[in-house]
N, C-alpha and C positions, 0 to 999 in steps of 0.2 A: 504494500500500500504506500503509495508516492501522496504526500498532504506538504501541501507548502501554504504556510500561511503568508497574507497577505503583509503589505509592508503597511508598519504605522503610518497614521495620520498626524502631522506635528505641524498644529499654527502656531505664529509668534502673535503675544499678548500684548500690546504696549501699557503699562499699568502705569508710568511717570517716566519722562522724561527731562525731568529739573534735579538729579537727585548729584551729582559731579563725581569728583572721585572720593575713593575711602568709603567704599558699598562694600556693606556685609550683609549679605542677604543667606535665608534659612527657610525650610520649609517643614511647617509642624500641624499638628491639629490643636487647635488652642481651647477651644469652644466646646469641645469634647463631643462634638456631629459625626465624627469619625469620616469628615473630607480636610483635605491639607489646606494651611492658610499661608500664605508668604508674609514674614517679617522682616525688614529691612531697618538697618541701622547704617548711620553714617554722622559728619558733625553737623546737619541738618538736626538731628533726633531720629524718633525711631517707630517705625511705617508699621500697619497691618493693615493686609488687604487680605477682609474674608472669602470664603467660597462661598457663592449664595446659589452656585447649582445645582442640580438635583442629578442624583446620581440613575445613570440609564442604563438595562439589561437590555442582555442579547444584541451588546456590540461585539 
């Protein structure tokens, strides 16, 4: 049996573009939803950008 899965789907997000240099950026579940949130720190201060998607089956 020959099964080749298909190749991922990968879009780029723009979530800020003001943020310069000295980005530390992480990705955690913060909120406890159990979807990933990105947190970003720099001498700016320090970003959270939740996931407000809904998770979809039978991708």
């Amino acid at each position: 049996m020959n099964i080749q899965a298909e190749k991922p789907l990968l879009e780029d997000h723009l979530l800020n573009n003001d943020y310069g240099s000295g980005l530390n950026a992480a990705v955690y579940g913060l909120n406890g939803d159990k979807k990933p949130e990105i947190v970003v720190a720099n001498k700016n201060g320090v970003f959270h950008f939740g996931n407000i998607l809904k998770w979809v089956s039978g991708l």
